[in-house]
Backbone as CSV, one residue per row, in Angstrom:
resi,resn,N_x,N_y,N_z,CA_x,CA_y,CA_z,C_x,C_y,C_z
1,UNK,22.821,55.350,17.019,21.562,55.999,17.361,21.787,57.496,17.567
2,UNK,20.891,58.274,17.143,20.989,59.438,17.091,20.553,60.462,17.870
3,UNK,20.391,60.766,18.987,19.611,61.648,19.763,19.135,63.073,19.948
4,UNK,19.589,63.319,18.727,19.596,64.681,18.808,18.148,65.164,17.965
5,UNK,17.387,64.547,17.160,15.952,64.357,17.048,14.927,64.101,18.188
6,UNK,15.213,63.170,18.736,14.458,62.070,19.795,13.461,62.645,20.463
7,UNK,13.102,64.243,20.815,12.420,64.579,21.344,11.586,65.852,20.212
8,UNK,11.870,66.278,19.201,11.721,66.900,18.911,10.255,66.222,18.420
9,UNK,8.869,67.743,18.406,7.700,67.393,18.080,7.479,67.917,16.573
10,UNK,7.028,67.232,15.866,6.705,67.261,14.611,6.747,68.687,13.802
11,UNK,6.037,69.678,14.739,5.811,71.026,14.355,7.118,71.645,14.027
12,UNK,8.398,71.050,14.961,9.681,71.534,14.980,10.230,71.225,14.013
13,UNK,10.065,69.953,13.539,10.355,69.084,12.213,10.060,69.752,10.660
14,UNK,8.715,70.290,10.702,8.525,71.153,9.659,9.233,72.306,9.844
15,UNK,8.900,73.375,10.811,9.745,74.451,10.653,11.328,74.353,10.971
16,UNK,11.800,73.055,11.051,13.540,73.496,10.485,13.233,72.712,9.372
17,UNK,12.142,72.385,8.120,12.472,71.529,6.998,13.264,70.393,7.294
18,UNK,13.162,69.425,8.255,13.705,68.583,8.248,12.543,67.188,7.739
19,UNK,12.993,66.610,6.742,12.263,65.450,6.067,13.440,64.468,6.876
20,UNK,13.014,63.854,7.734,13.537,62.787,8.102,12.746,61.784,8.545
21,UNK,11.462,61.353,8.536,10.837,60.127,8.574,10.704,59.231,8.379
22,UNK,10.249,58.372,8.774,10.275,56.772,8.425,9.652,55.819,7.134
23,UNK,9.740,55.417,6.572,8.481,55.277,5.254,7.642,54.203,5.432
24,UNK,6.423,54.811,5.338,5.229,53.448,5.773,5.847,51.890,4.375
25,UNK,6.053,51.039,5.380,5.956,49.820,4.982,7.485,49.387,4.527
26,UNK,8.646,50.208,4.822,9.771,50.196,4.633,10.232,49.314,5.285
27,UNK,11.632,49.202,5.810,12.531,48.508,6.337,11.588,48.210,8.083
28,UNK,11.913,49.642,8.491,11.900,49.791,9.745,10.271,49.375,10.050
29,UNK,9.767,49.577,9.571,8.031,49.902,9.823,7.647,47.957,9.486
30,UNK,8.423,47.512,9.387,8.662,45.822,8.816,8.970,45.393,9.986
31,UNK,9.876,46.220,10.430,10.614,45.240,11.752,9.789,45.070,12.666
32,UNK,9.065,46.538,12.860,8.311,46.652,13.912,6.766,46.003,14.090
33,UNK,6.688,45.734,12.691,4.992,44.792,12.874,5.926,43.354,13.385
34,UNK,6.714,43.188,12.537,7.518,41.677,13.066,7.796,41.484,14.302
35,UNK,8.394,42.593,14.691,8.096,42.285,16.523,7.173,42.306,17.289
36,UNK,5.793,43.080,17.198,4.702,42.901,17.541,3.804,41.637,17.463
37,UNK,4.292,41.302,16.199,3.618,40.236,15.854,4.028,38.788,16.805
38,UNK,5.226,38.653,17.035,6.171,38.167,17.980,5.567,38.528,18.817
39,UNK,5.786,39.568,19.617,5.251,39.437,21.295,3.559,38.758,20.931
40,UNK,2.400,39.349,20.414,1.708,39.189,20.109,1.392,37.152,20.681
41,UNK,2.159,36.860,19.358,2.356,35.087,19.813,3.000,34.608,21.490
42,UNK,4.067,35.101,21.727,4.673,34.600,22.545,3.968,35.358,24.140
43,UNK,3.433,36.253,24.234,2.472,36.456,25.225,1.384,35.698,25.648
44,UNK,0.656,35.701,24.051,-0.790,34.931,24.390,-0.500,33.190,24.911
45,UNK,0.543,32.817,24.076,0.870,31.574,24.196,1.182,31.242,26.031
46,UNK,2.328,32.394,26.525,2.511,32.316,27.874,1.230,32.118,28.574
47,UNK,0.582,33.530,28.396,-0.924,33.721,28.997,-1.627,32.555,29.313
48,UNK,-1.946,31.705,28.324,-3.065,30.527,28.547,-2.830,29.506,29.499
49,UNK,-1.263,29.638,29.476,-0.497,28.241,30.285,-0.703,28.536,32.377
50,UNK,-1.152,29.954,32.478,-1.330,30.390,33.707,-2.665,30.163,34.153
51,UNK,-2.474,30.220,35.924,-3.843,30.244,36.968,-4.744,31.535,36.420
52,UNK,-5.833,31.183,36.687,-6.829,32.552,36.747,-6.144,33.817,37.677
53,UNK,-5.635,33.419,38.785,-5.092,34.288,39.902,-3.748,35.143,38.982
54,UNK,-2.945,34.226,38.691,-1.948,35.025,37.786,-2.516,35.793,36.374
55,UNK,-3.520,35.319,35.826,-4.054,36.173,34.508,-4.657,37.335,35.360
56,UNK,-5.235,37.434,36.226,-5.509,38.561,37.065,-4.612,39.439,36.870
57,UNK,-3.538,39.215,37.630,-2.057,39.818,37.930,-1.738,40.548,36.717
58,UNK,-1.825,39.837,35.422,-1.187,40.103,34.335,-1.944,41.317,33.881
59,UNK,-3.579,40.934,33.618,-4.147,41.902,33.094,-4.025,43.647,33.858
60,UNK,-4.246,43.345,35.265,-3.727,44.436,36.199,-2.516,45.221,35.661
61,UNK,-1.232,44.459,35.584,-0.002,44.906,34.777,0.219,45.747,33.929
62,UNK,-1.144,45.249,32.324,-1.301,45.626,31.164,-1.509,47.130,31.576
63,UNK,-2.826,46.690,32.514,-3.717,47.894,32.368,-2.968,49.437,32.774
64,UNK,-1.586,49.165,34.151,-1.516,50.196,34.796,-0.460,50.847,33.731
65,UNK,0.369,49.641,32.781,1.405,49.941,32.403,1.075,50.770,31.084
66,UNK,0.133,50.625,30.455,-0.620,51.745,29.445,-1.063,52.846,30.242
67,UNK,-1.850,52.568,31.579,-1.878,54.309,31.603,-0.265,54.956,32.176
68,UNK,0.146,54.260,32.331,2.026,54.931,33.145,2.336,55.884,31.460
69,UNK,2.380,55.127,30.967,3.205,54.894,29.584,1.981,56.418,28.683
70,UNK,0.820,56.551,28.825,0.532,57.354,28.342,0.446,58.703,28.985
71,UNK,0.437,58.934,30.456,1.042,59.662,31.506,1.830,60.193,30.877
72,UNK,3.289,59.597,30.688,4.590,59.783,30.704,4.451,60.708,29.199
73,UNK,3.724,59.953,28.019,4.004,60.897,27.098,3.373,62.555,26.953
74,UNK,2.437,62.329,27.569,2.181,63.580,27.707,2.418,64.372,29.018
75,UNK,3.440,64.174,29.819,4.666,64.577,30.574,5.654,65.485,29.446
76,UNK,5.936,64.329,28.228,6.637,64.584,27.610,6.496,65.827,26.555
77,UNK,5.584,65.655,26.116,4.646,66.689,25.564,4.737,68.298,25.992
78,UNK,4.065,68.044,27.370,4.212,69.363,28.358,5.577,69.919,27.980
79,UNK,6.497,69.033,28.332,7.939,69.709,28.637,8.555,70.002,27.229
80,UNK,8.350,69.835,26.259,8.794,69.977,25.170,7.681,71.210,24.231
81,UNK,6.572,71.301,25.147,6.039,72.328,25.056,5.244,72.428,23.537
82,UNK,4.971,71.035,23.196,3.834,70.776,22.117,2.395,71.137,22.731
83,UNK,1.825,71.303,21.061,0.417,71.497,21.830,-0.568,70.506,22.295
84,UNK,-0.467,70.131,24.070,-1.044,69.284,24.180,-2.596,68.885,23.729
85,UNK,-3.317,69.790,23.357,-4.780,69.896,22.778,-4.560,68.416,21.706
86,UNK,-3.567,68.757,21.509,-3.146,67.382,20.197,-3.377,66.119,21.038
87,UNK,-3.248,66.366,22.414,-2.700,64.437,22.846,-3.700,64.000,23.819
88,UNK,-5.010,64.696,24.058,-5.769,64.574,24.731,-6.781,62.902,24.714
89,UNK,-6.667,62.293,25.519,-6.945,60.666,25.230,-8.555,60.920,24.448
90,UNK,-8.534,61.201,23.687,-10.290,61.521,22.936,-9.930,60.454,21.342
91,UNK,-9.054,59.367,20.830,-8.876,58.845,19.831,-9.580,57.123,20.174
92,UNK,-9.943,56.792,19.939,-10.904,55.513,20.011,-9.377,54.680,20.661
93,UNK,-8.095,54.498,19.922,-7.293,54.005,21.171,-7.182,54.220,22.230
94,UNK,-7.086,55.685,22.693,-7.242,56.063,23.953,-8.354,55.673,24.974
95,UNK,-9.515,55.329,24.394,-10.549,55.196,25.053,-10.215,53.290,25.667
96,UNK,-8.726,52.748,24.915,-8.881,51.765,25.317,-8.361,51.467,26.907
97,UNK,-7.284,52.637,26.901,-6.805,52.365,28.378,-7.867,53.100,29.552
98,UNK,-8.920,53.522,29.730,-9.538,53.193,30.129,-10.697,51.637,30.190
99,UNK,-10.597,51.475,28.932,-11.401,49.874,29.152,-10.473,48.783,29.831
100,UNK,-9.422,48.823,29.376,-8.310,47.933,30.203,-8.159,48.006,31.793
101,UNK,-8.278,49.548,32.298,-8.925,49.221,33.376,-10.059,49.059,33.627
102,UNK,-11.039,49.183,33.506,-12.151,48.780,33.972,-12.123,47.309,33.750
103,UNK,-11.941,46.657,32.792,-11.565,45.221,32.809,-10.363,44.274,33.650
104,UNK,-9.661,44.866,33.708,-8.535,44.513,34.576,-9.055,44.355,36.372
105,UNK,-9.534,45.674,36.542,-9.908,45.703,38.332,-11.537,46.079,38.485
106,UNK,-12.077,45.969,37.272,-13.602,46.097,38.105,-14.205,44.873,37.549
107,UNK,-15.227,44.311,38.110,-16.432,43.284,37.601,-16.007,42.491,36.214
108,UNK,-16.922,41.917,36.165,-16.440,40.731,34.898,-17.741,41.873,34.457
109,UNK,-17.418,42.238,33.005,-17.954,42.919,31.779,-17.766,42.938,30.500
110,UNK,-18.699,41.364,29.974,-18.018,40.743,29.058,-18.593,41.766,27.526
111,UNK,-19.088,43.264,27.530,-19.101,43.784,26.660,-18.090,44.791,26.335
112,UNK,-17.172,45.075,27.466,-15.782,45.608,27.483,-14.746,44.481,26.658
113,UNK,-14.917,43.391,26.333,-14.352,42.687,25.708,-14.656,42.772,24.353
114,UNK,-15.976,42.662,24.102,-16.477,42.520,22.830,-15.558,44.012,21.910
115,UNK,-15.997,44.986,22.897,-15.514,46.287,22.316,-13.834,46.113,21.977
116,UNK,-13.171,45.562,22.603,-11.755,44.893,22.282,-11.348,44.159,21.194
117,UNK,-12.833,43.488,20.850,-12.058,43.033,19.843,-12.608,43.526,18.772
118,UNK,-14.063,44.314,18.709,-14.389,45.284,17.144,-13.987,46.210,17.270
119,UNK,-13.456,46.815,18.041,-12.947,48.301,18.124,-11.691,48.744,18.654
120,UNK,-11.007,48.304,19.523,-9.768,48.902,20.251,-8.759,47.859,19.759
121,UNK,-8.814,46.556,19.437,-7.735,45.662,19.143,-7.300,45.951,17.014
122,UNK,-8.960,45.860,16.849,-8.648,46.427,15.304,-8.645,47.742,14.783
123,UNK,-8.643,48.901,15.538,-8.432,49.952,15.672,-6.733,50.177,15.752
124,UNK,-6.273,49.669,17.005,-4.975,49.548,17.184,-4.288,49.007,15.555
125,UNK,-4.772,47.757,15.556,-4.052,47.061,14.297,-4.214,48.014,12.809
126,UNK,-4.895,49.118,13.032,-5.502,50.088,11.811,-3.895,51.291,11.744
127,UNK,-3.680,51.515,13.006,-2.832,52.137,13.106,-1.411,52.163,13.215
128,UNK,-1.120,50.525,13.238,-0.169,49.977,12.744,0.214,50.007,11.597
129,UNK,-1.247,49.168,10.748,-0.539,49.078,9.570,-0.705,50.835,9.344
130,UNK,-1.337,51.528,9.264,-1.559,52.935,8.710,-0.939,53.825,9.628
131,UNK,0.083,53.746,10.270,0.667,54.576,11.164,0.472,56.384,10.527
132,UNK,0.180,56.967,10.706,0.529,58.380,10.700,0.965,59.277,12.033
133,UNK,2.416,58.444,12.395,3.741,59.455,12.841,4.657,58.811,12.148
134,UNK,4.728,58.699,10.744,6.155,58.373,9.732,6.591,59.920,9.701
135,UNK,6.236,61.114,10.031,6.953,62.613,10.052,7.942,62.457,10.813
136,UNK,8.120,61.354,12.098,9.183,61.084,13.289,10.220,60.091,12.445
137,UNK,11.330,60.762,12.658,12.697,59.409,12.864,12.262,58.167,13.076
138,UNK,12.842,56.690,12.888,12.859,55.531,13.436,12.667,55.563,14.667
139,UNK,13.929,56.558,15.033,14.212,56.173,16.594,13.883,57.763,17.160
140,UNK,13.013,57.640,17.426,11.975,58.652,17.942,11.543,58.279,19.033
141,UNK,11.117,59.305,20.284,10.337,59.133,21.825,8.819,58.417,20.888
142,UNK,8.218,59.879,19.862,7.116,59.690,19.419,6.822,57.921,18.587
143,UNK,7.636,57.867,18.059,7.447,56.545,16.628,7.771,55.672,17.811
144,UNK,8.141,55.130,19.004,8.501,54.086,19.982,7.405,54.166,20.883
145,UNK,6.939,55.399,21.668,5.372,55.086,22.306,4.395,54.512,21.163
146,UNK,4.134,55.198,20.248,2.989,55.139,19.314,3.051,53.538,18.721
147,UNK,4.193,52.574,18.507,4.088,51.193,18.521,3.721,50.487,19.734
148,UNK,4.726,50.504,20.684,4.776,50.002,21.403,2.989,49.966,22.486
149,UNK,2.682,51.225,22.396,0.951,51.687,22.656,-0.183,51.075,21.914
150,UNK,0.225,50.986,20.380,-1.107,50.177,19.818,-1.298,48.733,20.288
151,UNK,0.762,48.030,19.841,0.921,46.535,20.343,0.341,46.439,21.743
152,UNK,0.424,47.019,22.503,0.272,46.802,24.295,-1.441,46.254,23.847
153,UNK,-2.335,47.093,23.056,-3.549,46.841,23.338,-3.551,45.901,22.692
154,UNK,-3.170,45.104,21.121,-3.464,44.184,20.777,-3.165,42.396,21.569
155,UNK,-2.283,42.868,22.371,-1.790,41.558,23.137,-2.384,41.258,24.201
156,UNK,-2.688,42.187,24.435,-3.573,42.098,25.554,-5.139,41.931,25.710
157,UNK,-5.824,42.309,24.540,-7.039,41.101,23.218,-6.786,39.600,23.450
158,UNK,-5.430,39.393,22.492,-5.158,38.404,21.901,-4.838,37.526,23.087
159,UNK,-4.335,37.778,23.827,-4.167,37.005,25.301,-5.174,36.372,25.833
160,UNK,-6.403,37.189,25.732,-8.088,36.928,26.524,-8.481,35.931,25.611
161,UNK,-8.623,36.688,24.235,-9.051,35.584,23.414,-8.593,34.331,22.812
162,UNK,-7.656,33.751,22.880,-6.497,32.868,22.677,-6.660,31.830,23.778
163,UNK,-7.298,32.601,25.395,-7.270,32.011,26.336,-8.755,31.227,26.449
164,UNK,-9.506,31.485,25.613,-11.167,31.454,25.856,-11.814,31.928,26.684
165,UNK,-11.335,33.188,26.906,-12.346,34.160,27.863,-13.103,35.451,27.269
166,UNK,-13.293,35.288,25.707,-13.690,36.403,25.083,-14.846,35.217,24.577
167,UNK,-16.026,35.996,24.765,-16.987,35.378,23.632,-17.362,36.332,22.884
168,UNK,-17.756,36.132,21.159,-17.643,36.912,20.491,-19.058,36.740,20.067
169,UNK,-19.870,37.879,19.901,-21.150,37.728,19.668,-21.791,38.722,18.959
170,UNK,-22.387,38.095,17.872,-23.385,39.049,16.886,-23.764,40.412,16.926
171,UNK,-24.289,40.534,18.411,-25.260,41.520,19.026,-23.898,42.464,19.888
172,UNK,-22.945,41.549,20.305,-22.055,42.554,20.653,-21.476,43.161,19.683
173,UNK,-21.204,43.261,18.320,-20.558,43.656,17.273,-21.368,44.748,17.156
174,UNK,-22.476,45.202,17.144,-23.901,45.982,16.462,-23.334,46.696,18.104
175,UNK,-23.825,46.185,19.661,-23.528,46.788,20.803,-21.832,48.332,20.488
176,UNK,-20.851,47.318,20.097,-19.750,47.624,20.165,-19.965,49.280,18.751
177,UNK,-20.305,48.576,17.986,-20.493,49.678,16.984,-21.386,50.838,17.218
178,UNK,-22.515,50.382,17.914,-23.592,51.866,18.535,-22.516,52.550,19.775
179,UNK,-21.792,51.839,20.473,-21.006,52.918,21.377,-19.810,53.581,20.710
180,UNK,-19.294,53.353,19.808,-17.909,54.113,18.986,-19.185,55.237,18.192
181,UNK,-20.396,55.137,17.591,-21.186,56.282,17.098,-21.421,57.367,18.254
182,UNK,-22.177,56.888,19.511,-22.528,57.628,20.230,-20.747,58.353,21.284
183,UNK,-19.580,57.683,20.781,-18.544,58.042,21.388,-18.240,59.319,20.176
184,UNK,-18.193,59.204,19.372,-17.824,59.898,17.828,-18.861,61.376,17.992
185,UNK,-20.073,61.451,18.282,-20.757,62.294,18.495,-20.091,63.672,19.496
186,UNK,-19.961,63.115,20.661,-19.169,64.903,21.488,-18.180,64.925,20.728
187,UNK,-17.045,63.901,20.344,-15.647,63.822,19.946,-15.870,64.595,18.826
188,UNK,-16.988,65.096,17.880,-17.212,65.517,16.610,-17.331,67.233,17.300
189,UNK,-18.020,67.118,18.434,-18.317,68.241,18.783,-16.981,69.355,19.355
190,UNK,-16.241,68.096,19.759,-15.228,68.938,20.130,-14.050,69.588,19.269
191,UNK,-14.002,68.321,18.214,-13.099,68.690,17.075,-13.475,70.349,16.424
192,UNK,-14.771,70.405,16.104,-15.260,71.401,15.889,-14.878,72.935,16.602
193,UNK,-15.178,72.340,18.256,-14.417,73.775,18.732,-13.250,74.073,19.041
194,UNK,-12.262,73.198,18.938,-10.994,73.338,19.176,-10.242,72.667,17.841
195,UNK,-10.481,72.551,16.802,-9.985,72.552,15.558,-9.085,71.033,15.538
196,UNK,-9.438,70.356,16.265,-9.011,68.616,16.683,-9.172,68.141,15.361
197,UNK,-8.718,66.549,15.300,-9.392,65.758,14.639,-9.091,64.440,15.048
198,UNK,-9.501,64.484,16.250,-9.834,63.078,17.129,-10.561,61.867,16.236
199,UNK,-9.888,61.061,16.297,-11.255,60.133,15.878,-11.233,60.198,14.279
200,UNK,-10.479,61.214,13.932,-10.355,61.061,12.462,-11.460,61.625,11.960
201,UNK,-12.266,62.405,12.667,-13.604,62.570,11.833,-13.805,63.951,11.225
202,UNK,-12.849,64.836,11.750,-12.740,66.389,10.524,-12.154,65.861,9.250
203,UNK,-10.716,64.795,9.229,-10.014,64.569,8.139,-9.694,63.381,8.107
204,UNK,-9.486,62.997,6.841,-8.918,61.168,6.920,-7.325,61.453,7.380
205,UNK,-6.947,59.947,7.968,-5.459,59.729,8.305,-4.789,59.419,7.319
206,UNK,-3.902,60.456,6.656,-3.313,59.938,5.516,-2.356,58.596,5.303
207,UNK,-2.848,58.251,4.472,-1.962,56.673,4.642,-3.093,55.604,4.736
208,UNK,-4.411,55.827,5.189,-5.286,54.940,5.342,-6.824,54.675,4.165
209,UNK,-7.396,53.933,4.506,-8.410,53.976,3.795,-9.426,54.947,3.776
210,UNK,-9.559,55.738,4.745,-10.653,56.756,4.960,-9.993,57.897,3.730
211,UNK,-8.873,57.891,3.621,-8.328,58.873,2.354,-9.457,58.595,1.210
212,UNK,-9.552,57.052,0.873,-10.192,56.851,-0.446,-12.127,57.748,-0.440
213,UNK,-12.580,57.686,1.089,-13.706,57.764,1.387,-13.891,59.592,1.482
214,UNK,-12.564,59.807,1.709,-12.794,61.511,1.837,-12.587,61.923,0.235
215,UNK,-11.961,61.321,-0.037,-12.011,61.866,-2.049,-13.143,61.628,-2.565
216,UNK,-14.099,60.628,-2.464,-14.821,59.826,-2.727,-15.930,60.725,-2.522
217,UNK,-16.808,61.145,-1.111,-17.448,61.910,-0.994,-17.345,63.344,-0.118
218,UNK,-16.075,63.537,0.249,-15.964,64.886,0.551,-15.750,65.961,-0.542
219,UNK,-15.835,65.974,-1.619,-15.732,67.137,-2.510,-17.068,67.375,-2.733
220,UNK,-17.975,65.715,-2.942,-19.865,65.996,-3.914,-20.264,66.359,-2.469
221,UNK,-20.126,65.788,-1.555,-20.973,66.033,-0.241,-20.752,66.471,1.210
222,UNK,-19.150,67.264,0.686,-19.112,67.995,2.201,-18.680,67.029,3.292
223,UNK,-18.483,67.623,3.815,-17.828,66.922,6.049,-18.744,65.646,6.065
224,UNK,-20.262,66.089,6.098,-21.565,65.285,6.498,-21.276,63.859,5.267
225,UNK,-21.006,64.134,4.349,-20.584,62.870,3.563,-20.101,62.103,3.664
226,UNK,-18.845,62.487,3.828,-17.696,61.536,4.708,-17.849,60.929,5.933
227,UNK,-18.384,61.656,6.576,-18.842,61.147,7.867,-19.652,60.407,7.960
228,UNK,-20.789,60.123,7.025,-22.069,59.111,6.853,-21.091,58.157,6.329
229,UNK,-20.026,58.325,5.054,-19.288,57.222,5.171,-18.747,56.462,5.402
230,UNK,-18.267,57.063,6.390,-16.896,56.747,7.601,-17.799,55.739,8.291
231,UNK,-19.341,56.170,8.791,-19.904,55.507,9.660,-20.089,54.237,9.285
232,UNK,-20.687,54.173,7.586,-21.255,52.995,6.788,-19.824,52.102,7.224
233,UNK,-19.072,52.763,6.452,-17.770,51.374,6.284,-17.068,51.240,7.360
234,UNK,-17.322,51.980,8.568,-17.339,50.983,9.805,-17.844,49.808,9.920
235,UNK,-18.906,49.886,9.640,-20.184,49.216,10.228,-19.875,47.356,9.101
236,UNK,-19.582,48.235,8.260,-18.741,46.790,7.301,-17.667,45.935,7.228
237,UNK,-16.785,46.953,8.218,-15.712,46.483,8.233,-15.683,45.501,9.715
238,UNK,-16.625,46.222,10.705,-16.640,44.952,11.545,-17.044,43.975,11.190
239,UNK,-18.456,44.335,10.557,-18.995,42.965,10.278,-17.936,41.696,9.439
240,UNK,-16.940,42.295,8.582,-15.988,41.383,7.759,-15.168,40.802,9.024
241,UNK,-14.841,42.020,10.049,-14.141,41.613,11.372,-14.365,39.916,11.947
242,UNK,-15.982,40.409,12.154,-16.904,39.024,12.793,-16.914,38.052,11.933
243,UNK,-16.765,38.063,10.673,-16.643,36.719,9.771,-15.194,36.148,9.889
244,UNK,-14.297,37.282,9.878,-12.738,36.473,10.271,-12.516,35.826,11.703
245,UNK,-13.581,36.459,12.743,-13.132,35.556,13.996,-14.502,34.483,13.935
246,UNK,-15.272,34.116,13.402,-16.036,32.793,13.490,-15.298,32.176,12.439
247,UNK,-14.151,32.149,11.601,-13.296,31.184,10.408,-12.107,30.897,11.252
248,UNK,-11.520,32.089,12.308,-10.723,31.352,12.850,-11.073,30.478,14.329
249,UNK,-12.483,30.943,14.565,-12.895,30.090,15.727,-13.255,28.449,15.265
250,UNK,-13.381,28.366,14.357,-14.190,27.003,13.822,-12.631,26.405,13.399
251,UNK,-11.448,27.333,13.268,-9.983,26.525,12.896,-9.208,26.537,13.925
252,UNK,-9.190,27.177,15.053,-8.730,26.515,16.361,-9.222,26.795,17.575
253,UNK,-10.480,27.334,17.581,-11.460,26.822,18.966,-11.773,25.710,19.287
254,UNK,-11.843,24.625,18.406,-12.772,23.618,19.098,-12.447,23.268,19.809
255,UNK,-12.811,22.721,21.078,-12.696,22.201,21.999,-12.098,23.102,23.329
256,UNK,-12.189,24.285,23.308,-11.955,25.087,23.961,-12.599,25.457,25.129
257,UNK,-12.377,25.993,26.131,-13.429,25.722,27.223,-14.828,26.922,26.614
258,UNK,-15.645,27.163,27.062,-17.086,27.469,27.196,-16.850,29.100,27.528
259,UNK,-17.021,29.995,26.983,-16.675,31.750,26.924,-18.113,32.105,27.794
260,UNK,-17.853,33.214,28.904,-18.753,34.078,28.669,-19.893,34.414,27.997
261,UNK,-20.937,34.353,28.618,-22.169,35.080,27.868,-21.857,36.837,27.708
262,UNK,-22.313,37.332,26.988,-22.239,38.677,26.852,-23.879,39.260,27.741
């Protein structure tokens, strides 16, 4: 292992020309869905076998240990003297460790769930497979939060829902999708004045599908194009979302206890 990268921020990476990154879908970027995918199973599986009192406990855990963990990186940040404007929690993941707490220690709010699973669990899983920090080493501070941060939120989904405490509902999908628009709105505003691109919505994440949507209509129709696009094939892609969890609810829900009303 090499340490003499490990902290260095991307910007540093270009200006000494150092190409040393990871390659989407390579060796390493293999291992690491494989282990996610792993905890993923072997969490939720633990999860279900526990008291309500201990799933308490657990979710509490999740929740504090994502905000510690995102604390810490932008600790890290500071001291290494990147520009934090870059790491400001304004990315639809970020918005999850706040829902994790509010779910974890406030009220039962079974539309903080819904949003978990159209937006922050497949959001996360967007950025897995489409990672854009392959500019970092394997063994990078950056490429080890940035997994280990998406997985934290997906297991912690997959835990609730696995357990039958997520109900998944029509109207929450449409709910879940009008709050990521009306979240996207300042986040647009801000990108704008501080030259951001939170949320992905000045530029696509290279490596992902929004690339195809910014070629597509950002040359005939400008920012506003893409962005009407971006919105549309959201709006589709949950809905395909909601058809994959009523195919896998009808292949191993049945008989499951009785979910939440939304």
């Amino acid at each position: 292992m090499n340490f003499e990268y490990f902290f260095l921020h991307e910007d540093t990476l270009i200006e000494r020309n150092l190409d040393i990154g990871f390659e989407l879908y390579g060796v390493g970027h293999l291992a690491w869905l494989a282990a996610i995918t792993a905890a993923v199973i072997i969490y939720s599986s633990h999860y279900k076998k526990l008291s309500q009192g201990k799933r308490d406990k657990v979710k509490k855990f999740f929740a504090v240990a994502i905000l510690l963990s995102e604390i810490y990186k932008d600790i890290v940040i500071l001291i290494i003297k990147a520009p934090i404007i870059n790491y400001l929690p304004l990315h639809l993941c970020s918005f999850a460790i706040f829902a994790m707490l509010l779910d974890a220690f406030g009220r039962k709010k079974p539309l903080i769930k819904q949003m978990f699973a159209f937006a922050f669990a497949p959001g996360a899983a967007a950025a897995l497979l489409f990672c854009n920090w392959t500019c970092y080493p394997f063994f990078h501070f950056m490429t080890i939060h940035s997994f280990v941060f998406h997985g934290w939120i997906i297991i912690y989904f997959v835990m609730q829902y696995r357990s039958g405490e997520v109900e998944l509902t029509y109207k929450g999908l449409w709910k879940s999708l009008a709050i990521i628009y009306a979240c996207a709105v300042p986040v647009c505003l801000i990108n704008k004045a501080w030259g951001t691109n939170y949320m992905f919505l000045n530029a696509a994440s290279e490596g992902s599908p929004l690339v195809i949507l910014w070629q597509i209509f950002g040359p005939a129709f400008g920012e506003m194009g893409y962005l009407l696009s971006y919105a549309a094939f959201a709006a589709v892609v949950l809905n395909v979302i909601y058809l994959m969890y009523m195919l896998l609810g009808r292949i191993f829900k049945k008989g499951e206890p009785k979910r939440e009303n939304l």
